[in-house]
VOPAGU-2260 file (C-alpha; in pm, 1 decimal, decimal comma):
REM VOPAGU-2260
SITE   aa  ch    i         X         Y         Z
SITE  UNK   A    0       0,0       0,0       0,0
SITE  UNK   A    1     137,3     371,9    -121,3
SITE  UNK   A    2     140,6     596,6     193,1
SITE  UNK   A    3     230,0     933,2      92,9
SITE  UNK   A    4     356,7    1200,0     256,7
SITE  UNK   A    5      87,6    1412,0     282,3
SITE  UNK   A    6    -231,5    1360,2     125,8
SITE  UNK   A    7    -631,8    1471,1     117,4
SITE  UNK   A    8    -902,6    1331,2      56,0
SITE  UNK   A    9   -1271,0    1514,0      43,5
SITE  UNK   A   10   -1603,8    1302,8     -58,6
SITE  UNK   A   11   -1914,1    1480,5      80,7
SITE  UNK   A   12   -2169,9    1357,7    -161,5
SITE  UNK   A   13   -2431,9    1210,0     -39,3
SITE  UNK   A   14   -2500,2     838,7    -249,8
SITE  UNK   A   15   -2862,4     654,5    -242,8
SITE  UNK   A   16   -2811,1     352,5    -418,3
SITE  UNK   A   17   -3080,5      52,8    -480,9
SITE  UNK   A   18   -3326,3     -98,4    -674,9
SITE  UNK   A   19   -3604,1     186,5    -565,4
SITE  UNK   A   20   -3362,9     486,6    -502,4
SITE  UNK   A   21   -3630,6     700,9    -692,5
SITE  UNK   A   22   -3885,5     679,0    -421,5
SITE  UNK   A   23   -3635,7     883,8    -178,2
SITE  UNK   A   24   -3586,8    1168,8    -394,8
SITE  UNK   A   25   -3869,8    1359,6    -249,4
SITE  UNK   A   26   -3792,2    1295,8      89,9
SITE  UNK   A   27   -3386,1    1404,9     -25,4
SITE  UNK   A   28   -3539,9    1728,3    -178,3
SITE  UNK   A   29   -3722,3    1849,1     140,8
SITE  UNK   A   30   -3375,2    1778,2     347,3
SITE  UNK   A   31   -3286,2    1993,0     126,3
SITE  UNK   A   32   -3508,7    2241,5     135,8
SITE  UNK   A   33   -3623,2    2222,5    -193,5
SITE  UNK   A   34   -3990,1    2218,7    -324,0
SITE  UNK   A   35   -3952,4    2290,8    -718,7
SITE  UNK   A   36   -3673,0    2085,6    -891,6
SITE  UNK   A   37   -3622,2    2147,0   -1294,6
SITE  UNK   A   38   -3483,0    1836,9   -1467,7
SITE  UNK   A   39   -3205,6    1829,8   -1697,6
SITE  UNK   A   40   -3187,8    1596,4   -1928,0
SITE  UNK   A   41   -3129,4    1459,6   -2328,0
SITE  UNK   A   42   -3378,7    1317,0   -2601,5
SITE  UNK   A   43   -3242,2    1000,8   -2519,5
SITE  UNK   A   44   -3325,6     969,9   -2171,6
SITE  UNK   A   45   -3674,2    1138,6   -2281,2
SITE  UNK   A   46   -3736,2     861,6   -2549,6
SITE  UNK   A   47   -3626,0     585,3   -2352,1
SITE  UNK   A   48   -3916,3     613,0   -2097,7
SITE  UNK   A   49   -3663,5     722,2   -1832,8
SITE  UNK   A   50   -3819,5    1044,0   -1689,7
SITE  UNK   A   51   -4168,1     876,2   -1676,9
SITE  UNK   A   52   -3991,2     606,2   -1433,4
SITE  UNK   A   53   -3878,6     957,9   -1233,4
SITE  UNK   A   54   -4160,5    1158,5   -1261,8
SITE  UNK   A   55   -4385,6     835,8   -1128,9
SITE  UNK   A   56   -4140,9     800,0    -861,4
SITE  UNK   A   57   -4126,5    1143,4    -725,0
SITE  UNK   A   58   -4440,7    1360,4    -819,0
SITE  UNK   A   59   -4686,0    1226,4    -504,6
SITE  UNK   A   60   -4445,3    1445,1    -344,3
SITE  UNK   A   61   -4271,0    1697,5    -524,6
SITE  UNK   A   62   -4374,0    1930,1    -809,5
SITE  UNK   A   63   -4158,1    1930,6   -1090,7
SITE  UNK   A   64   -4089,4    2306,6   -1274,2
SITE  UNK   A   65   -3934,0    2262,3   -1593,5
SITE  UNK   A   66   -3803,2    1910,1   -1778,6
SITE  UNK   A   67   -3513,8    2053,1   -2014,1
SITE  UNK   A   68   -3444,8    1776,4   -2252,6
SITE  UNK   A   69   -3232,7    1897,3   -2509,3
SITE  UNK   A   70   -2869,7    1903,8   -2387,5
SITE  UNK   A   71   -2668,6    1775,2   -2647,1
SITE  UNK   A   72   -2405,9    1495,0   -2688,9
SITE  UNK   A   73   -2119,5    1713,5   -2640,5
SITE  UNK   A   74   -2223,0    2012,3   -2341,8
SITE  UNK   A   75   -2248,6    2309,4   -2559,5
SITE  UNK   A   76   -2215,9    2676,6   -2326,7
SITE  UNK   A   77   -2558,9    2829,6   -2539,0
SITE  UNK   A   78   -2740,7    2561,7   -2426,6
SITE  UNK   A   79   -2567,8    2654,5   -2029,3
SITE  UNK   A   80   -2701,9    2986,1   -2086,3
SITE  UNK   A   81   -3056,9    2950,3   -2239,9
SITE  UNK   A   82   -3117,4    2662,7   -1921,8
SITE  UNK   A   83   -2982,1    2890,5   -1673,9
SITE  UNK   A   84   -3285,1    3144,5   -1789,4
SITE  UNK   A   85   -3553,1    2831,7   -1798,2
SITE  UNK   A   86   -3462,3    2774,9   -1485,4
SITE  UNK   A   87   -3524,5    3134,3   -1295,3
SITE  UNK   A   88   -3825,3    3190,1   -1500,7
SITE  UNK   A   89   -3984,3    2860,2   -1363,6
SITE  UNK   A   90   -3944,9    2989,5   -1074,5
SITE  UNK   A   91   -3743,2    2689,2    -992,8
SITE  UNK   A   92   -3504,1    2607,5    -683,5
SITE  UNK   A   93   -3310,1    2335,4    -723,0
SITE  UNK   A   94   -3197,4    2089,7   -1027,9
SITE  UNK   A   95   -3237,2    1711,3   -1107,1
SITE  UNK   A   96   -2965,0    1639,8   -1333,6
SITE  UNK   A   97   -3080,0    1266,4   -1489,0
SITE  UNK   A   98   -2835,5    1146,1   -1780,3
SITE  UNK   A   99   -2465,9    1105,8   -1860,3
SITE  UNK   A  100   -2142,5    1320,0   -1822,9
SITE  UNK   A  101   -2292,4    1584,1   -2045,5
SITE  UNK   A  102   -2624,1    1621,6   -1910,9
SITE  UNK   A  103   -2426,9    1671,3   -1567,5
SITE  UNK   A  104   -2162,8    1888,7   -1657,5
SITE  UNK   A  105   -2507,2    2106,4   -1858,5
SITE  UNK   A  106   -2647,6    2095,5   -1499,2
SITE  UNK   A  107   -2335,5    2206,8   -1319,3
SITE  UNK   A  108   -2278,1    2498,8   -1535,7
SITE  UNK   A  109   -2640,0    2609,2   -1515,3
SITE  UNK   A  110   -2616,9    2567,6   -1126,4
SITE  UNK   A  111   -2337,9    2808,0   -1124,5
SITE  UNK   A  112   -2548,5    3072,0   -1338,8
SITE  UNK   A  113   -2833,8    3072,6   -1159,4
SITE  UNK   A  114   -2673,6    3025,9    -809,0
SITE  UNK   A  115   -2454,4    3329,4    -910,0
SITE  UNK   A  116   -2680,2    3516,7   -1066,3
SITE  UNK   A  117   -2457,9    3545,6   -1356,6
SITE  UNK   A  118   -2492,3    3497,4   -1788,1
SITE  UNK   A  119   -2137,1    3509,1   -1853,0
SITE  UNK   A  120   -1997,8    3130,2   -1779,4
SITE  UNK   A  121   -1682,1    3234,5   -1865,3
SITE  UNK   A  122   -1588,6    3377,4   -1610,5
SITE  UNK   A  123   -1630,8    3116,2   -1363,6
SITE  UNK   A  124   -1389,3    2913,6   -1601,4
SITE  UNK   A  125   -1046,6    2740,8   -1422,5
SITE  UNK   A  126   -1042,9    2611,7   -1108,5
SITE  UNK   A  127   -1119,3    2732,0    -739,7
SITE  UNK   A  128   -1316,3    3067,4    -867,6
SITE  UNK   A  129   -1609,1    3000,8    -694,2
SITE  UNK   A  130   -1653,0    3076,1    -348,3
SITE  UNK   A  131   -1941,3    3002,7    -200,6
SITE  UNK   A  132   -2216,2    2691,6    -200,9
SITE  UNK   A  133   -2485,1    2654,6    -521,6
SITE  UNK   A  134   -2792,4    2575,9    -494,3
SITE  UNK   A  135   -2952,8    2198,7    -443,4
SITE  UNK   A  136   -2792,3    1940,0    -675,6
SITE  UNK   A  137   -2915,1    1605,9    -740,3
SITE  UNK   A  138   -2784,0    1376,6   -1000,9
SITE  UNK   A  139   -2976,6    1087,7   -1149,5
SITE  UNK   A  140   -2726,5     915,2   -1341,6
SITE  UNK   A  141   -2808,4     697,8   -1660,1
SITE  UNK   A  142   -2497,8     544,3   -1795,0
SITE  UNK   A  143   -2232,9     393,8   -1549,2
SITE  UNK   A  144   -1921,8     580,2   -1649,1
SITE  UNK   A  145   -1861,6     964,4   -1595,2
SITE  UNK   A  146   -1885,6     937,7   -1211,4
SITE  UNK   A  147   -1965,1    1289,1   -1301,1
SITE  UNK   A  148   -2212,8    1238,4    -952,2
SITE  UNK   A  149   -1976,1    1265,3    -747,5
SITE  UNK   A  150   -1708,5    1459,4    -916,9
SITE  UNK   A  151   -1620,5    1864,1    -844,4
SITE  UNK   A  152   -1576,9    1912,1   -1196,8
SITE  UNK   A  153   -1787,2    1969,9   -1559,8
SITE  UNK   A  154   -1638,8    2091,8   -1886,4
SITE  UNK   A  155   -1829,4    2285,3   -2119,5
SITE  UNK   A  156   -1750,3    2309,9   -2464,4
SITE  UNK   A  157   -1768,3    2667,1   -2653,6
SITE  UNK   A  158   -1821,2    2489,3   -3024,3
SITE  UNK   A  159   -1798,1    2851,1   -3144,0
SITE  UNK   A  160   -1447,3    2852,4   -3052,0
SITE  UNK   A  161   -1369,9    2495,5   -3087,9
SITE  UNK   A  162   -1279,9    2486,8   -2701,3
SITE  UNK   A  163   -1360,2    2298,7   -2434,0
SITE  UNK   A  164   -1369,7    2499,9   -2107,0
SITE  UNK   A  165   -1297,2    2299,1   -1755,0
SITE  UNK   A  166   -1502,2    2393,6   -1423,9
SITE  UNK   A  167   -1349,2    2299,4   -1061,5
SITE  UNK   A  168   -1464,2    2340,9    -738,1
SITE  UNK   A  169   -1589,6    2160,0    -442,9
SITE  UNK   A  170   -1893,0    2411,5    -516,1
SITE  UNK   A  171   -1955,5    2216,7    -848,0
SITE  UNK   A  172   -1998,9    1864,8    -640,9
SITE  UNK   A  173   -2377,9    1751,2    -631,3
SITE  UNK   A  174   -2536,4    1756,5    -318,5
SITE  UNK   A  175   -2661,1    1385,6    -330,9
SITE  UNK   A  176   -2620,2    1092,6    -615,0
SITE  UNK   A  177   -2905,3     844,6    -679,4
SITE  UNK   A  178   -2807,8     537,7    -802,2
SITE  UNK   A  179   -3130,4     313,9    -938,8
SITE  UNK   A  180   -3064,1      22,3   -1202,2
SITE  UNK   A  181   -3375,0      96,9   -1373,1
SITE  UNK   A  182   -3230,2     412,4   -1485,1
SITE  UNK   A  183   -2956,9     194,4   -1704,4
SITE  UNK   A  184   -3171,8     -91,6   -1812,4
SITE  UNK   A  185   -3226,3      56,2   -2144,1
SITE  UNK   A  186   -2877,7     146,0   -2215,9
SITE  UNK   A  187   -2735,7      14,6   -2569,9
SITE  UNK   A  188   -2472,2    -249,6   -2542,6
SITE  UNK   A  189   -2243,3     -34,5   -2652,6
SITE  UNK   A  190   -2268,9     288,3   -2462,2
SITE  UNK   A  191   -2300,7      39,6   -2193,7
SITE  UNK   A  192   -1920,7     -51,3   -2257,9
SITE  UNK   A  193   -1813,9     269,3   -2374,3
SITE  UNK   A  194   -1920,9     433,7   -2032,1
SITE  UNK   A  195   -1827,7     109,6   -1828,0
SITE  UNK   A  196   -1469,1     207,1   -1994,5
SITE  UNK   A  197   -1451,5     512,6   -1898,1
SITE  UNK   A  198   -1512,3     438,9   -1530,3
SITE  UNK   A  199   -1215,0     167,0   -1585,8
SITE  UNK   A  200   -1010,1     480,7   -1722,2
SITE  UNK   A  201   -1083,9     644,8   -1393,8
SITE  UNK   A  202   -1033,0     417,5   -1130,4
SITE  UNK   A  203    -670,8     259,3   -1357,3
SITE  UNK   A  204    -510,4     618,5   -1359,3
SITE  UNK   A  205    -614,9     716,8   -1044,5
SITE  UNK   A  206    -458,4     445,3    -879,6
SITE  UNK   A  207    -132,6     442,8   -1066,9
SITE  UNK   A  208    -137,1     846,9   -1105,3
SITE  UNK   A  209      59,8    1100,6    -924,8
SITE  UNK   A  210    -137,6    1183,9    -627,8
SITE  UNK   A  211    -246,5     852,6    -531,4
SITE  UNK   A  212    -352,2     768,8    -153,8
SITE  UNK   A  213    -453,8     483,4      48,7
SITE  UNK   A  214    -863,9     598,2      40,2
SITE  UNK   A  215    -847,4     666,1    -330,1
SITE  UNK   A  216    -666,5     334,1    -373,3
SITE  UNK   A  217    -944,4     205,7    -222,4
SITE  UNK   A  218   -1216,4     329,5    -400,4
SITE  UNK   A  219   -1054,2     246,3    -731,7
SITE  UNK   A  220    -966,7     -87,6    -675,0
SITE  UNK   A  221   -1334,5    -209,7    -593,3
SITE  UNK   A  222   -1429,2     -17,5    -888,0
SITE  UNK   A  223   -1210,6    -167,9   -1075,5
SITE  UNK   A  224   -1289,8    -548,5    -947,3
SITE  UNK   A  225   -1677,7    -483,6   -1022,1
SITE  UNK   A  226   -1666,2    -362,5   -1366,2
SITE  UNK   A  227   -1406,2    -700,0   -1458,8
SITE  UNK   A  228   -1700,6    -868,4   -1286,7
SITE  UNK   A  229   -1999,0    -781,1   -1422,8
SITE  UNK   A  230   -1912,2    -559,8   -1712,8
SITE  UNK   A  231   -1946,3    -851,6   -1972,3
SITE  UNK   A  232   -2271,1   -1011,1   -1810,5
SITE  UNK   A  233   -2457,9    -711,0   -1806,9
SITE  UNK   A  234   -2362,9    -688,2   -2208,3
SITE  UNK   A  235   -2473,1   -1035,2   -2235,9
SITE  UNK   A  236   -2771,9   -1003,0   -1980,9
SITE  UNK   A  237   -2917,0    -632,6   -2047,5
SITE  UNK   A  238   -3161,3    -645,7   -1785,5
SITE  UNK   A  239   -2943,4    -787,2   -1535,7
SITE  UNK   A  240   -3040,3    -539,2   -1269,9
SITE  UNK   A  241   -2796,4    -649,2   -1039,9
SITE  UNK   A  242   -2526,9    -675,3   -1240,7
SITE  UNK   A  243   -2599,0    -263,9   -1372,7
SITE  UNK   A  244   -2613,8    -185,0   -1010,2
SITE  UNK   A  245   -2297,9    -273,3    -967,5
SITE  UNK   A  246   -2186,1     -83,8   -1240,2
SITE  UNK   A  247   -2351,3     238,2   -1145,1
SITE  UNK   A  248   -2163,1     174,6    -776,6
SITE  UNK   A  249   -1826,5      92,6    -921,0
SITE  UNK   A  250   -1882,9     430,1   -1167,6
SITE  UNK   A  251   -1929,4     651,9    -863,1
SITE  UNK   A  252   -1605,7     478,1    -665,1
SITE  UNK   A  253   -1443,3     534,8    -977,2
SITE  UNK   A  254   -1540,9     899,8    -995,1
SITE  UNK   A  255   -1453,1     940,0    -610,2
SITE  UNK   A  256   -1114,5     800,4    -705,0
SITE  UNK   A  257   -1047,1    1067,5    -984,0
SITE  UNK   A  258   -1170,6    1330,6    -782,2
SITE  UNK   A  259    -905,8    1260,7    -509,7
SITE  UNK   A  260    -620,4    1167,5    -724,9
SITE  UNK   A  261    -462,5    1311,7   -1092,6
SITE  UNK   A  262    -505,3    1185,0   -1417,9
SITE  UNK   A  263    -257,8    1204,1   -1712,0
SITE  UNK   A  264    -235,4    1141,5   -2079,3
SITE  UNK   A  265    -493,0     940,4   -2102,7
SITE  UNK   A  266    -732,9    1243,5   -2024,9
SITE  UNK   A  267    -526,4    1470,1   -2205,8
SITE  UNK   A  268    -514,5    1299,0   -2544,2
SITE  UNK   A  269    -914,5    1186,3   -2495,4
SITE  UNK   A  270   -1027,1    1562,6   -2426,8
SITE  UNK   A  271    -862,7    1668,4   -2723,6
SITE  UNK   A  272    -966,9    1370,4   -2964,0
SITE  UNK   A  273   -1311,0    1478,0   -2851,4
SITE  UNK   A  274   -1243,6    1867,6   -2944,1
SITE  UNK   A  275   -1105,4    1794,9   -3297,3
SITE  UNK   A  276   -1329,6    1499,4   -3374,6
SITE  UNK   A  277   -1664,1    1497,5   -3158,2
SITE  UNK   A  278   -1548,8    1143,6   -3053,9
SITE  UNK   A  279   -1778,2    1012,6   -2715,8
SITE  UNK   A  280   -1521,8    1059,1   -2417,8
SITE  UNK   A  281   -1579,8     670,5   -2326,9
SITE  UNK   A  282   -1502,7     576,5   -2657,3
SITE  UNK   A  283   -1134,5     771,8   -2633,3
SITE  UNK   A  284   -1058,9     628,0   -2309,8
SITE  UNK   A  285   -1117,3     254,2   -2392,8
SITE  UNK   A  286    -866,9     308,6   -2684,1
SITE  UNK   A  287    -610,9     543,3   -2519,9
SITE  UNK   A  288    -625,4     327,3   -2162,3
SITE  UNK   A  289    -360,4      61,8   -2245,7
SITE  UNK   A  290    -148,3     315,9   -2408,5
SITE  UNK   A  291    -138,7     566,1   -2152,8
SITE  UNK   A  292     -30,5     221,4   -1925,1
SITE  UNK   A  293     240,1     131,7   -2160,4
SITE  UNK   A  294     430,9     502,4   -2205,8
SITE  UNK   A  295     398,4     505,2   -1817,1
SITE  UNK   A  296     504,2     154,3   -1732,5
SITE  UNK   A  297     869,6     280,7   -1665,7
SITE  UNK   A  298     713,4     512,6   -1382,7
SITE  UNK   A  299     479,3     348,7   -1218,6
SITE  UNK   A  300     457,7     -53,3   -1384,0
SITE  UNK   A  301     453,6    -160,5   -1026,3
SITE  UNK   A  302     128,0     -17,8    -975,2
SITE  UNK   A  303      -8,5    -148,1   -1324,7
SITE  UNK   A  304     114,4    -502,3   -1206,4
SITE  UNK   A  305     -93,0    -467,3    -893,4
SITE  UNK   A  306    -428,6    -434,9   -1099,0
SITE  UNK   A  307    -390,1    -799,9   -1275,2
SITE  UNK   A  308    -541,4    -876,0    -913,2
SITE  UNK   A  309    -923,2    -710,7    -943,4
SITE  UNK   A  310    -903,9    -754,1   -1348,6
SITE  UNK   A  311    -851,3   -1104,4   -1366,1
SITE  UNK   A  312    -893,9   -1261,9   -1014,6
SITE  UNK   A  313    -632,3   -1406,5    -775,3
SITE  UNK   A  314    -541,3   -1720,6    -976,7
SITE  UNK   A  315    -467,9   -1518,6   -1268,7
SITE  UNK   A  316    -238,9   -1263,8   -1043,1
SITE  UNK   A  317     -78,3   -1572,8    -830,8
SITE  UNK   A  318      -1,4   -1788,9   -1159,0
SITE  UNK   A  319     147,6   -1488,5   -1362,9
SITE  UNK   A  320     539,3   -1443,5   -1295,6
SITE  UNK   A  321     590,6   -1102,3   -1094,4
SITE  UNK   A  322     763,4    -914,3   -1336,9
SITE  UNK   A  323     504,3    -999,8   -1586,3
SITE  UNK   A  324     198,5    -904,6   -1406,2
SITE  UNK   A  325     203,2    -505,8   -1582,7
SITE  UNK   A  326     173,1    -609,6   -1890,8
SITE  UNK   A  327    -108,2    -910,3   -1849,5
SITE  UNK   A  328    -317,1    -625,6   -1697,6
SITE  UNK   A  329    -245,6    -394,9   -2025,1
SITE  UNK   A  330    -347,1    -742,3   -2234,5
SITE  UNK   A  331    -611,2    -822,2   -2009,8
SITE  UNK   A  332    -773,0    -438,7   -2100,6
SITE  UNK   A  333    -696,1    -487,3   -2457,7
SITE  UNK   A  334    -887,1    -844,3   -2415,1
SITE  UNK   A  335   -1182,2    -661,8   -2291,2
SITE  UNK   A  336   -1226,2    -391,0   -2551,6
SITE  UNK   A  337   -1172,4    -706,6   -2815,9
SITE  UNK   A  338   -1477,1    -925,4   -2608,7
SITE  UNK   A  339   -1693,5    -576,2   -2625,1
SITE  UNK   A  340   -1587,7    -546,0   -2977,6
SITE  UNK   A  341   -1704,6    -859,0   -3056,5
SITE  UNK   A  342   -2012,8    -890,9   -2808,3
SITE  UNK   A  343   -2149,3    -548,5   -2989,0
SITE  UNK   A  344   -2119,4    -622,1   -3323,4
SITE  UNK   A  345   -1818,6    -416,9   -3390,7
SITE  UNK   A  346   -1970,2     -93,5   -3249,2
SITE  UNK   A  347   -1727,1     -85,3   -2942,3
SITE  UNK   A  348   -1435,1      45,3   -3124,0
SITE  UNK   A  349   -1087,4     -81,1   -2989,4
SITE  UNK   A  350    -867,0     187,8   -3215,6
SITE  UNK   A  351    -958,6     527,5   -3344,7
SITE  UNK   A  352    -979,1     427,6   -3732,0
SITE  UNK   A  353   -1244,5     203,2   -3671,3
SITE  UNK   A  354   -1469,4     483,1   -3554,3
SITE  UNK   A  355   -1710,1     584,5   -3847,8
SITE  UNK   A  356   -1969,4     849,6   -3850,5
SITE  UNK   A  357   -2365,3     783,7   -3992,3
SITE  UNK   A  358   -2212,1     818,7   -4367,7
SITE  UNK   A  359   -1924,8     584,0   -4312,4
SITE  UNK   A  360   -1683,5     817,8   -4319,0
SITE  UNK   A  361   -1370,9     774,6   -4044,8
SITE  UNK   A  362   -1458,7     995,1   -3743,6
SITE  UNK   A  363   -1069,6    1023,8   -3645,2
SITE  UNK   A  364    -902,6    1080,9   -3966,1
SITE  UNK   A  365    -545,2    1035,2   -3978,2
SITE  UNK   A  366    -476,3    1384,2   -4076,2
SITE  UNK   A  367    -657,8    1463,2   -3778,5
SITE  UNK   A  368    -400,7    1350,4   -3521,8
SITE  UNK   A  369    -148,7    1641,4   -3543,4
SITE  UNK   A  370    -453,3    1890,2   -3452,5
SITE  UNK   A  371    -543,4    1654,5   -3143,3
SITE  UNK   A  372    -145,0    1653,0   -3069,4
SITE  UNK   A  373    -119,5    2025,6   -3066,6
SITE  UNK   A  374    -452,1    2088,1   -2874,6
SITE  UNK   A  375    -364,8    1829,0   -2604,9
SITE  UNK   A  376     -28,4    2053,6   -2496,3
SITE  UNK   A  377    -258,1    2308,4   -2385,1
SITE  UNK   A  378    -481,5    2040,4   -2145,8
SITE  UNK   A  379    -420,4    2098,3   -1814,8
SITE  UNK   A  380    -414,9    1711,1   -1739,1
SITE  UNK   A  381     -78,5    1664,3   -1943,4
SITE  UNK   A  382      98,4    1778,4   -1633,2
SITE  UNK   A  383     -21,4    1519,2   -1435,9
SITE  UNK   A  384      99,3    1278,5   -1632,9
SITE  UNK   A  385     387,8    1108,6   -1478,1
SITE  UNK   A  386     642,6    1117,3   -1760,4
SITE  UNK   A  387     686,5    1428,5   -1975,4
SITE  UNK   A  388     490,5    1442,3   -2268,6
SITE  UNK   A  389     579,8    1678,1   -2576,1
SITE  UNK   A  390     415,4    1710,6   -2857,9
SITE  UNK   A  391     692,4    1414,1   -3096,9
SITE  UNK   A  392     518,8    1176,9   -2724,9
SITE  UNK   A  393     181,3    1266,2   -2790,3
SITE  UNK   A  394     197,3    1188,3   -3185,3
SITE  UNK   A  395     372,6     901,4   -3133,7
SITE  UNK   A  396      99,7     752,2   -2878,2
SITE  UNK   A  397    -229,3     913,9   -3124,1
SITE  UNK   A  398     -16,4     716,5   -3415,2
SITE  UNK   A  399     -28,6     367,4   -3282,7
SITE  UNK   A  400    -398,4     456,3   -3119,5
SITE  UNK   A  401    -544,9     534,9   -3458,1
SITE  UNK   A  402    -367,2     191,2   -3574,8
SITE  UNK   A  403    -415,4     -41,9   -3310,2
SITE  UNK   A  404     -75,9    -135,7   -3287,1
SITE  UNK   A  405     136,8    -177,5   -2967,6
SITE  UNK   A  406     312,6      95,6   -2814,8
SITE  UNK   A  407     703,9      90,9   -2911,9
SITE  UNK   A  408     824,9     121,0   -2573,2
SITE  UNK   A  409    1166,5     196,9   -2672,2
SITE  UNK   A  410    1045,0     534,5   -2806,0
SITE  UNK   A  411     925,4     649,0   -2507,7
SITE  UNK   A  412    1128,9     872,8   -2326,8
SITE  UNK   A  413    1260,0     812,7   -1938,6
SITE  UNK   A  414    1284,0    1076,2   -1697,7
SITE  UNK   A  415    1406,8    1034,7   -1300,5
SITE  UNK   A  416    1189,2    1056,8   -1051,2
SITE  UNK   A  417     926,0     713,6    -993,3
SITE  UNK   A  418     592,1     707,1    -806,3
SITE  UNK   A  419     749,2     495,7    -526,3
């Protein structure tokens, strides 16, 4: 176990989890002190039946003020804006955010508009500018992957500028996280892995990342351990209700994790792939995951050993030679994104030139990756990566991503300092 120096660790989000979490939210709101939430949400959640579920759950006791479903893919700052003036002319006083990462990143920007009293977002932009408490968050997550529930950050993206803008603050955490299966029982196979791999990204570089400690190590191991369990059967068995439970659970751990450790290039590259190409996040980190362990295995390979243990179970981990055990876990991951590959019908992408858009057309083209390279060295992530990364690094990685080929180690470069 990694004791550092010196370490903190902050997780005051409230989490309901269970098979009729729903039924508490009007008892939650009134603890509160709220009377007249406004949902947030996407056409997707609206056509899958999954704010009838919600309102049938809640309304004996609350009154709903607005349902906002048209939050787009990738959280887009007019939308922040426009919600933000829904919201105070509904006369509303607190939010339900009930979706995925962009539906609650769309619900933390409008929180900090309304709570502000504010229609320039901008200027809440970076980290630690807010300084006092929002008003009543709730998220309702739908997919088991953002952890975006229990995370103090959101990233909007200003499409007229090509930009994606990053939020933190412990302001920006929700007040309380409801975790109910039957919000995920309709997911599609593969958004189901695509967000499932994205919680995996989480909980993987937050335990071998810089600013790692015992309580995040914690929460990112069981995460890890319950998405190698149950990821697959829930693809297999969609209305496994247990098994998407556990999902949603190991999705919040793995969102705790992140919030209470660093990231790195895995991040960095999969913010930027998104900017340049509209690629899903979840979809950029199941590709960029075993890279980001490879480039880093120099650094911190003893910590990528340790996780053969919750992917694969303890034969695997006792049978597997010790020096080994790194890069089973990086085949074990690239074994999963092939079995999700497979199991969807090709729709789980496992490199970036397999990703094609409604006419066919590559999503990622090559030519793309220097744009992605350059935009990436201005992520804040990259320097919590830990090896350097330059811009020669970054193509180099975005080059054997878009191919599917291996990582030449021997190209990577080796600074001093190890995460000991």
């Amino acid at each position: 176990m990694y004791f550092p120096g010196y370490y903190e660790f902050f997780c005051p989000v409230k989490t309901v989890a269970g098979h009729h979490a729903l039924e508490k939210i009007p008892q939650l709101l009134n603890e509160l002190g709220a009377q007249r939430p406004m949902i947030i949400t996407d056409e997707g959640v609206v056509g899958a039946g999954l704010i009838d579920i919600l309102s049938a759950a809640i309304t004996p006791g609350i009154r709903i003020g607005a349902v906002e479903d048209d939050v787009p893919p990738d959280s887009d700052l007019k939308v922040v804006v426009r919600l933000a003036g829904v919201y105070r002319e509904s006369g509303c006083d607190a939010i339900l955010a009930v979706g995925g990462g962009s539906v609650m990143d769309t619900a933390k920007g409008v929180n900090i508009l309304v709570s502000e009293n504010a229609d320039d977002l901008l200027q809440f932009s970076g980290a630690g500018i807010l300084a006092r408490p929002l008003k009543p968050l709730m998220a309702v997550p739908t997919t088991a992957g953002t952890g975006s529930e229990v995370t103090l950050v959101a990233v909007i993206a200003d499409h007229a500028r090509n930009l994606k803008m990053p939020f933190a603050s412990y302001f920006l955490l929700p007040d309380i996280a409801v975790l109910d299966p039957r919000m995920t029982l309709t997911l599609p196979p593969a958004i189901t892995a695509a967000t499932a791999m994205d919680a995996l990204t989480h909980a993987v570089e937050a335990y071998t990342c810089l600013a790692k400690n015992p309580l995040s190590d914690a929460h990112a191991l069981l995460a890890i351990e319950l998405i190698g369990q149950n990821l697959l059967k829930v693809i297999n068995e969609p209305e496994n209700a247990r098994g998407r439970l556990a999902l949603a659970v190991a999705a919040t751990l793995a969102g705790v994790a992140f919030s209470n450790a660093m990231v790195g290039m895995v991040h960095t590259l999969g913010h930027s792939v998104g900017a340049v190409c509209g690629v899903p996040h979840g979809t950029c980190m199941a590709i960029l995951l075993p890279y980001g362990l490879e480039y880093n295995m120099h650094k911190n390979g003893h910590l990528t050993a340790q996780l053969l243990l919750p992917l694969s179970g303890a034969r695997t981990y006792a049978q597997t030679p010790a020096h080994l055990r790194a890069q089973h876990a990086i085949a074990a991951i690239r074994q999963l994104n092939q079995r999700l590959h497979q199991e969807t019908g090709g729709r789980h992408a496992r490199f970036f030139k397999e990703i094609v858009g409604p006419d066919g057309g590559a999503r990622v083209p090559v030519d793309s990756i220097e744009a992605i390279a350059d935009k990436a060295l201005g992520d804040g992530t990259i320097l919590c990566n830990p090896e350097e990364l330059d811009r020669d690094d970054l193509l180099m990685v975005m080059s054997h991503a878009w191919a599917g080929t291996p990582l030449d180690r021997n190209l990577v470069r080796k600074g001093g300092l190890q995460i000991r």
